[in-house]
N, C-alpha and C positions, 0 to 999 in steps of 0.2 A: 533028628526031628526037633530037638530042644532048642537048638540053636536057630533050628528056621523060625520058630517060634519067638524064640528074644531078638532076631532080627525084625521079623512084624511087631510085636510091640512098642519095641521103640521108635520104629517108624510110624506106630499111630500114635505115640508122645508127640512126636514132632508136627503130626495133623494138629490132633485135637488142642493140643498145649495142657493135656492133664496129663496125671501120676498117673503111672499104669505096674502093678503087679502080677508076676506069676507067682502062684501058691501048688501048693498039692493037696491032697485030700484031708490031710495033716493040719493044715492053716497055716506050715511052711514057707516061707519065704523060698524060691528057687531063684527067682530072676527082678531087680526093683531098677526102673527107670531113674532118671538123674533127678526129675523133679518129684519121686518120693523122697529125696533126704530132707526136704522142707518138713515133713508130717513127722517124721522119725527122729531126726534131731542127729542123725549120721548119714554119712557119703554113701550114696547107693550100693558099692560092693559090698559095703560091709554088713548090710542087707541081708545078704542072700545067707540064707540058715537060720536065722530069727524067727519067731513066729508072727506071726500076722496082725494079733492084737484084736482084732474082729470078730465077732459072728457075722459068719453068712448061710443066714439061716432063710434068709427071704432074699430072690436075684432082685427085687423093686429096689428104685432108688432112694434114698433115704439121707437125713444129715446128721453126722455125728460129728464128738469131738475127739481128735486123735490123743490117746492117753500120756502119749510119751510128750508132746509140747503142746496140747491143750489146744493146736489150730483147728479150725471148723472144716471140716469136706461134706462132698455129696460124696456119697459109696454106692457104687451098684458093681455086680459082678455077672459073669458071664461063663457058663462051661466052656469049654473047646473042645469044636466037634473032631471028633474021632479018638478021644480021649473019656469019652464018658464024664465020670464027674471027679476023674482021680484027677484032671489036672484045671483051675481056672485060674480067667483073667480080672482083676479087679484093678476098678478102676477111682481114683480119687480125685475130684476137683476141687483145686480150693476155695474155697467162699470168701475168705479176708478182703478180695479187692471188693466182692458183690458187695459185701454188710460196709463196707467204704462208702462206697460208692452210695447205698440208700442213705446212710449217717448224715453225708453229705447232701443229697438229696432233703433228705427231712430238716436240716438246716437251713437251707436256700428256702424253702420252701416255709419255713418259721420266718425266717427274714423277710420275706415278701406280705407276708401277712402283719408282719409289725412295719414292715412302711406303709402296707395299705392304713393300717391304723394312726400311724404319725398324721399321713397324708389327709383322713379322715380328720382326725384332733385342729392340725393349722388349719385345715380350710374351715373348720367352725369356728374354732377361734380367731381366724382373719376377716372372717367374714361379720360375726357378734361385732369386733373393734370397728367395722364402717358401718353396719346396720344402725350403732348405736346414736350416732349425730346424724345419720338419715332419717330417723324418729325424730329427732330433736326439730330436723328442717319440719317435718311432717307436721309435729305438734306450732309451731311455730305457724305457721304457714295457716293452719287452722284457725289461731288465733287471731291474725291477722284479719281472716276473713269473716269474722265474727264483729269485725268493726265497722265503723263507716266508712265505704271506699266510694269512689267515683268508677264508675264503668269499665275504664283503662285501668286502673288500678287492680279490680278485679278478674281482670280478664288475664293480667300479667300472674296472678297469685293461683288461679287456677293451671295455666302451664307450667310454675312451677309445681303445684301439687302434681300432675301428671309425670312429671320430669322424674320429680320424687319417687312416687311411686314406681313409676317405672324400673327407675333405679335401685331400688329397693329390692323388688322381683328378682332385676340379674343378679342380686349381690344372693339371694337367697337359693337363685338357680347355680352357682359354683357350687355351693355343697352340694348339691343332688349331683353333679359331673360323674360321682363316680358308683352312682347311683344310677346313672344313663348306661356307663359301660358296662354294668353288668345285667342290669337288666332288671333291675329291683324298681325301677320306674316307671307309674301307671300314669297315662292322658286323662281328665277327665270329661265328663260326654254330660255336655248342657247348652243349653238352648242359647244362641247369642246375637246379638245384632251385628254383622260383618260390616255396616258403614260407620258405626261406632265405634268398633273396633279399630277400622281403617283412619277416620277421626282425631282419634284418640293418636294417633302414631305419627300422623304428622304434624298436632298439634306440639307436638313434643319438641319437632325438630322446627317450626315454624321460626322461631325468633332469632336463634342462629341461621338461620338462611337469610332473614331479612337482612341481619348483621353483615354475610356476605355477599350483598345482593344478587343468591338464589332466587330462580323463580321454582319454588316447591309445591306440586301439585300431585291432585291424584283424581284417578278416573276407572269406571266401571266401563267396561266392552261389552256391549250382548247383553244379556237377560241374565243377569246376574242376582241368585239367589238373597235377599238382604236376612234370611233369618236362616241360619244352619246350628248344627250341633256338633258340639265339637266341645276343644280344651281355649276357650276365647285366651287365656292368658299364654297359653305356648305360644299359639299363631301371633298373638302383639309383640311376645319377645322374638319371633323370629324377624319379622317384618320392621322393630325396630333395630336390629342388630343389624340388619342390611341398608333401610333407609339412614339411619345416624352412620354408619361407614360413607355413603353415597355424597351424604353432607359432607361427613370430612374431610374424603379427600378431591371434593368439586368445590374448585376458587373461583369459578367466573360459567357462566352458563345455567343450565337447571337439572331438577331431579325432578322427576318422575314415578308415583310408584301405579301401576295399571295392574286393574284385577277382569281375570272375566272366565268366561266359563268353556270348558272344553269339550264338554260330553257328560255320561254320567260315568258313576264310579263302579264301584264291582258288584253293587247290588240297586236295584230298581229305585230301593229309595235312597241314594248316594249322589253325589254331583262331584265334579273334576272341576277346580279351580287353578288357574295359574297367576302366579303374582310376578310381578316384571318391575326391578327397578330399574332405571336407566338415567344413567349421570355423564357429563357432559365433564369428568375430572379428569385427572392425571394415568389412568387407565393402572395396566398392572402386565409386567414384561413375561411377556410366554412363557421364559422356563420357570415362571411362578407361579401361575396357576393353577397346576394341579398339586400344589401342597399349599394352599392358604387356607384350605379345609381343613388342615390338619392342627391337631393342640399347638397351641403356644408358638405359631405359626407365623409370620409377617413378611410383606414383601419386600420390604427395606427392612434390613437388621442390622445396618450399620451404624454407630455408634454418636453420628451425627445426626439421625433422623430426625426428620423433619415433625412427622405422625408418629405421636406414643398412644401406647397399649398393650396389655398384656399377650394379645393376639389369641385369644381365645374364643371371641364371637362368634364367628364363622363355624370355629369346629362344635361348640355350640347350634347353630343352624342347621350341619348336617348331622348331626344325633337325633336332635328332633323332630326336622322332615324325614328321617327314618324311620322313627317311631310312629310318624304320620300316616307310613307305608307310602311315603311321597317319593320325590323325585329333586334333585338342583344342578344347577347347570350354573357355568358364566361363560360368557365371550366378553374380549377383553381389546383395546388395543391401545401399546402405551400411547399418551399425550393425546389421545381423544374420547375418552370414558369407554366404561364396561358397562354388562347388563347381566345384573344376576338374576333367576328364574327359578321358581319353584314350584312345584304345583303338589297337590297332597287332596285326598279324600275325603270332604265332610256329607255328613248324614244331614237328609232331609226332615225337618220335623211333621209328621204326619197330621199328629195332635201337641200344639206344642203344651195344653193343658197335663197333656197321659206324660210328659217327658219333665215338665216341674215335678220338685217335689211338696205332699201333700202340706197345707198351709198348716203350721200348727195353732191349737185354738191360745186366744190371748190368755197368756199368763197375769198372776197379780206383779204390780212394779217391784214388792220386795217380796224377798224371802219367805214363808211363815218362821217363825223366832225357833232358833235350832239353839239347841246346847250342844258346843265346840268343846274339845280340846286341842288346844295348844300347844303341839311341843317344839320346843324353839329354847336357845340354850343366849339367845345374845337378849340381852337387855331391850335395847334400842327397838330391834325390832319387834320383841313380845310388847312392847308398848303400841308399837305402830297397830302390830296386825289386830292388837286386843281391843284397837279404839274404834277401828274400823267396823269388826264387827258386834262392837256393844252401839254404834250410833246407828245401825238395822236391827238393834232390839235384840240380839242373838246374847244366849248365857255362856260366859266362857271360864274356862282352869284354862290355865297355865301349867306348863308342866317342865321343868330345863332338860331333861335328859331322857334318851327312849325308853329308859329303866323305869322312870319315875311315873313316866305314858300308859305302862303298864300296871304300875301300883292304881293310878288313876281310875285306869279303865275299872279296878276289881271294885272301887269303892263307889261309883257313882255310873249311872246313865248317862249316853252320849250317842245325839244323832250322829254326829262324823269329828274325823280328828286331821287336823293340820297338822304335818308331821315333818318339821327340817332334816333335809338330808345329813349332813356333819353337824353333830353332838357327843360331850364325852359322853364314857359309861358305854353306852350302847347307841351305834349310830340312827339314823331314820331306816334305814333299809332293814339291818338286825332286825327294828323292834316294831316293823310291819309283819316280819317272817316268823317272830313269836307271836305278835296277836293274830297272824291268819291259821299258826298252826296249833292256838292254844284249844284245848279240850277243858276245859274246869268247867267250864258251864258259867262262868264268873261275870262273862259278857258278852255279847254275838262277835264271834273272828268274823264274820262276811260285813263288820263296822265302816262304811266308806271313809278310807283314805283319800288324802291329796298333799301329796310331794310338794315340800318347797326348798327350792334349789335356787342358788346363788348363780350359778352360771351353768345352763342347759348347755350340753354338748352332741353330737350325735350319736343314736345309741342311748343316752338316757334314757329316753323316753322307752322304749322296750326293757332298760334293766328297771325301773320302778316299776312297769306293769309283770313284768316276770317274776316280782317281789312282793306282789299281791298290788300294789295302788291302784287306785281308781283314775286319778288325773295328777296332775303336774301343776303349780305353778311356777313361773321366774320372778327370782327378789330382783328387783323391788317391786311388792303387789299394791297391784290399783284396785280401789272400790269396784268398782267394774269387773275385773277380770274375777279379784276375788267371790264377787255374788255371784258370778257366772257360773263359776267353779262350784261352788256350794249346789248351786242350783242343779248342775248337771247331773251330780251324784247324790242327793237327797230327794230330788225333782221335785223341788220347790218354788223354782224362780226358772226364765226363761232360759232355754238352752242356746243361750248365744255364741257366735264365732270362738275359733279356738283361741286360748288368752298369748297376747305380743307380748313381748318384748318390751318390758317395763321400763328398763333402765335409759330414758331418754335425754338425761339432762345434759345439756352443751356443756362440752369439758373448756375448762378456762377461767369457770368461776368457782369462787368461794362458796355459796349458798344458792340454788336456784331457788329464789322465791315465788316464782313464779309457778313449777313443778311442784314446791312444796304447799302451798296455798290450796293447789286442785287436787293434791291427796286428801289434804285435812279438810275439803270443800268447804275451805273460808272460814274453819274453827282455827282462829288465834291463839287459844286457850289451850287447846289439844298441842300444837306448835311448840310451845311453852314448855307444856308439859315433855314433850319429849327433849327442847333444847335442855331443860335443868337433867335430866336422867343420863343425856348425853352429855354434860361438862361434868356432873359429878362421877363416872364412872371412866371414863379415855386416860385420865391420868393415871389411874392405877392399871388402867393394860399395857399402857407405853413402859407404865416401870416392870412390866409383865416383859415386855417382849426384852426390853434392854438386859433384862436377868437371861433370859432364855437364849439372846448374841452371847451373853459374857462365859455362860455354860457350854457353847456350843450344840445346842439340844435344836437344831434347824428344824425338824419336825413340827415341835411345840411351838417355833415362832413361827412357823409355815400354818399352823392353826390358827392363833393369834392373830393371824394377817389376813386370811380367810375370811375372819369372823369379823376385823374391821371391816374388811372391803364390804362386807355386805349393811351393815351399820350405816356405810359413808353413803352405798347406795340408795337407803333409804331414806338418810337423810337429805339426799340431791346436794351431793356435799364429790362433784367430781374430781376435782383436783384429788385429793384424801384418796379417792375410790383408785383412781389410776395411782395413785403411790401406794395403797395395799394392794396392790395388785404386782405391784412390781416388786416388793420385800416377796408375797409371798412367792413368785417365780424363782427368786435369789434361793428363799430358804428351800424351797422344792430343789433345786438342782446342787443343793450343797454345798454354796459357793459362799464362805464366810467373809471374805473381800466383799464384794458385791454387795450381801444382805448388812453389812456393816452402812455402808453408802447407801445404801435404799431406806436402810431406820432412819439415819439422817436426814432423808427428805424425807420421807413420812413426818417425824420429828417436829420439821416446821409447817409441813401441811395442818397436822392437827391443830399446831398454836396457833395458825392464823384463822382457821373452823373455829375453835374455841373460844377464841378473841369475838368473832362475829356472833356467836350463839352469846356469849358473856351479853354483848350489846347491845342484843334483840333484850334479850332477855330484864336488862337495866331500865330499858327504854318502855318495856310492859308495866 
């Protein structure tokens, strides 16, 4: 009977692929399968007569760890019937591959989540280094039209602001990319004019067509709603990612974009539109078309291409008419153009009054006079932000560090506090998280905050509000954004749009005087002031940072070069800004080669800033 018995067991070894034991009522070992001597730490004959090492006191499965070599199994056991309970079978699986195998798993799975985050970081930060001279066009271009032009002239500076803008939008729409795939991306639902829109789209692409001599047109079909609700900025960028393709790659003939109406949509007050462009280009070869939809996609990828681009648009296009709940289509045939087609869902405005939002009553132009504190650790810019808001009447301290933010707070009243993110001592986030979680009674923790940071990343803005702040701004702050900010958390000045992207000035020069003029709004004096505070203090951080190369302490000159960069930014001092930016890269990644060579141009950046602030400054 025993031996039938160790014949079946080892034959359900060879099933299952687990340890399998016979015991006796004893806890005896009688009979141990080949893959018990992994648990044991001896060859299975020599098994049999050993005791078991177990309670089996419960037949439920369970995990232990085996005494004699410490491996992990599942244990369940099993009487055998016609034996009662003098004789069972136990069964051991080992876990070592499974806890492998999760380790691994939770690895993969860590890894994917730090390139979602790499991937998150560059695309802010590739996108921040184009955004930055597309401001600059912006501001420029503003300027421009602020002068006296002649009709052609103006009309050429308005399709560049379009153009701009436009551009702008896509560069700001890659960081949301991965904000589409997962689904963290809401449409917004407001009243828009659809010929404006349309307008607007091919005015963009209008001068490059003449250029080509395209005939670029567009036309409504049917009874085509002119006033819908919807996200007017998704639908311009889809409509111009297809029309600017259509331009590109059509060298002789026309474009076409046709809108018109199909029915209604899924609810009563809904309409079905379809947009159709059609180009008279170089088409696109069958087996490509059903992957030019896709990322980083192109129909030519050959290394001599004619058309560059990142090949992004398009899959661009079908995210968004997804999220439209729409629908695209192309037909295509090489060497005689394509038509791409889309059609997507907008709501009818019933009342377009009930669907604005309520006007708010007019606010006073300034502020009423708040007492600020300051906390900001660089020089240059407590000068800057302190002049700004003492020429709107506002009382300000000062304060270098978020330690000191807090001495502050104990000694004196304060409507709200500007709070720099990197400060020694105790950074800006720290010393929101102690004034929001202080108890003394000393001063209100629910104080409005407002973050100022150097370089907004994505995600920022959730970790200061999760750290108690109220709002954000980005160095370099403009009068404008700043009263805005003030206003919105003290509600004393109008709650205007959310604050841009400061840092505008065209990289290439030594001094934007132009940038720095509309900060100080035409105080020379103020100007001055800040050039003497910046030539008397650079020298002694230069000899800061070249101690900090000679020690090897990357960190502290990785601070150092932070706290220029934002200095140089305020001062519209681009060249400097893009050289602290690049030491502090070098010293962030550790690379003492590198940050050696990056001090050196830093080095002469500063002397030729200095040179020109020395100048000004002779010349006062």
């Amino acid at each position: 009977m025993l031996e039938s018995l160790i014949r079946e067991t080892d034959a359900l070894e060879t099933l299952t692929g687990d340890a399998l034991l016979l015991v006796d009522r004893d806890g005896i070992i009688l009979h141990a399968t080949a893959l018990a001597s992994c648990f044991y730490g001896l060859p299975a004959p020599q098994l049999t007569g050993l005791p078991l090492g177990l309670a089996l006191n419960d037949s439920a499965a369970r995990e232990i760890c085996l005494p004699a070599t410490g491996r992990p199994a599942l244990v369940r056991w099993e009487p055998l019937p016609g034996h009662g309970h003098s004789l069972r079978r136990v069964l051991l699986r080992d876990l070592t591959p499974l806890r492998a195998a999760k380790t691994k798993l939770e690895e993969a799975r860590e890894a994917a989540k730090a390139g979602e985050r790499a991937k998150s970081h560059f695309l802010a930060n590739i996108t921040h280094e184009i955004r930055t001279p597309m401001i600059g066009i912006l501001g420029m271009t503003e300027l421009a039209m602020a002068t006296e032009l002649s009709p052609k002239q103006r009309e050429y500076l308005e399709m560049a602001r379009h153009s701009a803008q436009s551009l702008l939008t896509v560069l700001n729409d890659i960081v949301d990319y991965a904000r589409i795939e997962t689904g963290a991306f809401e449409l917004a639902r407001t009243p828009f004019s659809l010929r404006e829109t349309v307008e607007e789209v091919i005015s963009v692409f209008r001068p490059l067509a003449a250029k080509k001599g395209l005939s670029l047109t567009y036309r409504c079909i049917g009874a085509v709603p002119q006033t819908l609700v919807g996200d007017p900025s998704r639908l311009r960028q889809v409509l111009i990612n297809l029309v600017g393709n259509a331009v590109k790659f059509t060298d002789a003939g026309s474009v076409v974009l046709a809108v018109a109406r199909i029915g209604g949509g899924q609810a009563n007050d809904q309409t079905r539109l379809r947009f159709e462009v059609r180009d008279t280009g170089i088409g696109i070869p069958g087996d490509k078309i059903k992957a030019i939809f896709d990322s980083f996609t192109q129909a030519d990828v050959s290394p001599a291409r004619r058309y560059q681009g990142a090949g992004l648009g398009l899959a661009i296009v079908r995210q968004l008419v997804e999220m439209m709940q729409g629908s695209y289509n192309v037909a295509s045939e090489e060497g005689k153009g394509s038509v791409f087609t889309i059609e997507a869902d907008f709501s009818l405005p019933v009342s377009l009054e009930s669907l604005r939002p309520a006007r708010e009553p007019a606010a006073p132009a300034k502020a009423r006079p708040l007492t600020v504190l300051l906390a900001e650790d660089n020089p240059i810019n407590q000068i800057y932000v302190q002049e700004l808001l003492e020429m709107d009447g506002h009382e300000v301290v000062v304060a270098h560090t978020g330690r000191r933010a807090l001495e502050a707070l104990r000694k004196k009243r304060f409507d709200a506090v500007l709070m720099d993110i990197q400060m020694p001592e105790m950074d800006g986030i720290e010393a929101t998280r102690a004034i929001r979680s202080d108890a003394s009674g000393d001063f209100d923790p629910a104080i409005p905050i407002v973050a100022l940071t150097a370089h907004a990343l994505k995600g920022d803005r959730e970790t200061f509000l999760r750290a108690g702040m109220n709002e954000y701004l980005s160095k370099p702050v403009s009068p404008a954004d700043l009263e805005a900010a003030l206003g919105r958390v003290t509600g004393g000045a109008p709650a205007s749009e959310q604050p841009q992207d400061a840092s505008a000035e065209p990289a290439g020069q030594i001094l934007d005087w132009t940038e720095l003029l509309a900060k100080a709004r035409g105080n020379t004096g103020f100007l001055m002031k800040l050039f003497g505070a910046f030539v008397a203090e650079q020298p002694g951080n230069l000899a800061a940072m070249q101690n900090a190369l000679d020690e090897k302490d990357l960190p502290h000159l990785a601070f150092l070069a932070h706290s220029l960069k934002g200095a140089a930014a305020t001062m519209c001092a681009p060249a400097l800004r893009d050289a602290s930016h690049d030491l502090e890269r070098a010293a962030r990644a550790d690379d003492q080669p590198w940050a050696a060579r990056a001090l050196d141009a830093l080095a002469r950046n500063l002397d030729t800033v200095l040179a020109a602030m020395r100048a000004k400054l002779s010349a006062e």
